[in-house]
C-alpha positions as CSV (number, residue, x, y, z in Angstrom):
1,X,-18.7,-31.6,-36.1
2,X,-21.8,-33.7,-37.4
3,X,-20.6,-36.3,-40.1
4,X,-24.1,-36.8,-41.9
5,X,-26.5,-34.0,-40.9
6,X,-26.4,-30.3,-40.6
7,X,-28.5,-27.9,-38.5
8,X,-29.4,-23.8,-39.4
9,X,-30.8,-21.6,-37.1
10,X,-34.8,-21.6,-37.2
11,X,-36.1,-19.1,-34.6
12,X,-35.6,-17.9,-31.1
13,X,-38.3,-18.3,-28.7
14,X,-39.0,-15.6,-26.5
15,X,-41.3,-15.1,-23.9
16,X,-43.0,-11.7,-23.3
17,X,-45.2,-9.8,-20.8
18,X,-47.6,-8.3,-23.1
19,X,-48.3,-10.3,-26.6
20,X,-50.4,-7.9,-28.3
21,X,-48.2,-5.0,-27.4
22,X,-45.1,-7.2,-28.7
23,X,-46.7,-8.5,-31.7
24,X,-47.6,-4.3,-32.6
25,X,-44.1,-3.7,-31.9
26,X,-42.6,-6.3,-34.4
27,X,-45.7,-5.5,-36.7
28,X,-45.7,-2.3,-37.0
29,X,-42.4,-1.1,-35.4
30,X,-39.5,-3.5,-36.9
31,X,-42.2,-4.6,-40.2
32,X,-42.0,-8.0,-39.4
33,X,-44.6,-10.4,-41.0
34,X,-46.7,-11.7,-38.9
35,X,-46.3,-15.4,-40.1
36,X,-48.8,-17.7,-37.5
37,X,-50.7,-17.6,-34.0
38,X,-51.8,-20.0,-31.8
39,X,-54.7,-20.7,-31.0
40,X,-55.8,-17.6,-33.4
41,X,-55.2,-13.9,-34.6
42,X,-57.7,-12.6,-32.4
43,X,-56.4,-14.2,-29.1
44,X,-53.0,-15.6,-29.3
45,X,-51.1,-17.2,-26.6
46,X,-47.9,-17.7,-29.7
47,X,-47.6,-15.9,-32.6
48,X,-44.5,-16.3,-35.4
49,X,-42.3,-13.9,-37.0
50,X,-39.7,-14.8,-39.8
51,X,-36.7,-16.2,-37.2
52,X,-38.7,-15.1,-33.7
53,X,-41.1,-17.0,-31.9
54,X,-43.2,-15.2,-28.6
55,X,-44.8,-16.5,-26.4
56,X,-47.3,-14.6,-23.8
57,X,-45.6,-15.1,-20.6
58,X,-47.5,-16.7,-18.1
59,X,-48.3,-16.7,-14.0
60,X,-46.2,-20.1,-14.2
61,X,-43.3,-18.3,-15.2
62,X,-42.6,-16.3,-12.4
63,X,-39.7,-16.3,-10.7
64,X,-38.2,-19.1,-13.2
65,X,-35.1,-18.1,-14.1
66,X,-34.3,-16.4,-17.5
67,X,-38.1,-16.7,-18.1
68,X,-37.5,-14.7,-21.3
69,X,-36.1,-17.1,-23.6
70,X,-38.4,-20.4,-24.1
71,X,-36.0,-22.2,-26.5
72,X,-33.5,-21.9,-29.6
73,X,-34.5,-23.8,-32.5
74,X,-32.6,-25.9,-35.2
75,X,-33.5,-27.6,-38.4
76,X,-31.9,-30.7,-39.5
77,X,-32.1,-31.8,-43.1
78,X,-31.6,-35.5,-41.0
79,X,-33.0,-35.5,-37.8
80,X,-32.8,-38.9,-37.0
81,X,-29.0,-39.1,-38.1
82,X,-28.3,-35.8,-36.1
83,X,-30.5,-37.0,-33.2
84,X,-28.6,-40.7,-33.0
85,X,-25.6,-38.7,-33.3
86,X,-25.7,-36.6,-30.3
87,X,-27.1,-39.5,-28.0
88,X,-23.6,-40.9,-28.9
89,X,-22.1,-38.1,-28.0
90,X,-23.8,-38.4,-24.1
91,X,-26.0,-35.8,-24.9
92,X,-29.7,-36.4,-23.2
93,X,-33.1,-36.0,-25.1
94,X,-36.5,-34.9,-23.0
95,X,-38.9,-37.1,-24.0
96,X,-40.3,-37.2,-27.4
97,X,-43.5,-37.8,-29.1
98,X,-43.5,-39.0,-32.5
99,X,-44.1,-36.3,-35.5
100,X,-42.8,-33.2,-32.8
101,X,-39.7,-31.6,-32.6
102,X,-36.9,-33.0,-30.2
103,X,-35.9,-30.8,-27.1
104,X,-32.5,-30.9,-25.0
105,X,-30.5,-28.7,-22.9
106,X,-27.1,-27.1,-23.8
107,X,-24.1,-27.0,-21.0
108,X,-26.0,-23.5,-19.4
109,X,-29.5,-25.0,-19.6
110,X,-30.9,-23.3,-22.6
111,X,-33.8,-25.4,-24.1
112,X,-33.1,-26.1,-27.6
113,X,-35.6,-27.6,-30.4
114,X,-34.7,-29.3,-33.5
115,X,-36.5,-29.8,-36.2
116,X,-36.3,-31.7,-39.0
């Protein structure tokens, strides 16, 4: 159990085959607001929903295993306490860039982001 940080669930990053049919569906189907895209509205390769992240699946991603699911995100209210914390614990860190997220890998290989 962390001792000085905490984590909630952010979003679940999911990787689709068709991104403008998928951002209609959680539109305009499930009334989901569209919250950002990257690069922009008109052509997105990302776009954010309140808990749901897509992402338009790519050439690259065939055959990859689960190729659906991109990551599961975190947020830390200390994420340099919580990261120190796990590397204690064994757990390994892909490498990081200063002022981005952190990424590791739980026992099945799931990608997993924290934020602070």
């Amino acid at each position: 159990m962390p001792s000085n940080w905490s984590v909630t669930h952010h979003h679940l990053a999911i990787r689709v085959r068709d991104l403008k049919t998928s951002i209609e569906f959680y539109r305009d189907v499930l009334g989901l607001e569209l919250v950002r895209a990257v690069p922009d509205a008109e052509n997105p390769t990302m776009v954010w929903f309140p808990g749901v992240q897509l992402i338009q699946k790519t050439n690259a991603d065939t055959g990859e295993e689960g190729w659906r699911y991109a990551h599961l995100a975190f947020q830390t209210v200390n994420c340099a306490n919580a990261v120190a914390e796990l590397q204690a614990r064994g757990l390994k860190f892909l490498p990081h860039e200063e002022g981005k997220p952190w990424f590791f890998f739980d026992p099945d290989g799931v990608l997993i982001e924290l934020l602070p």
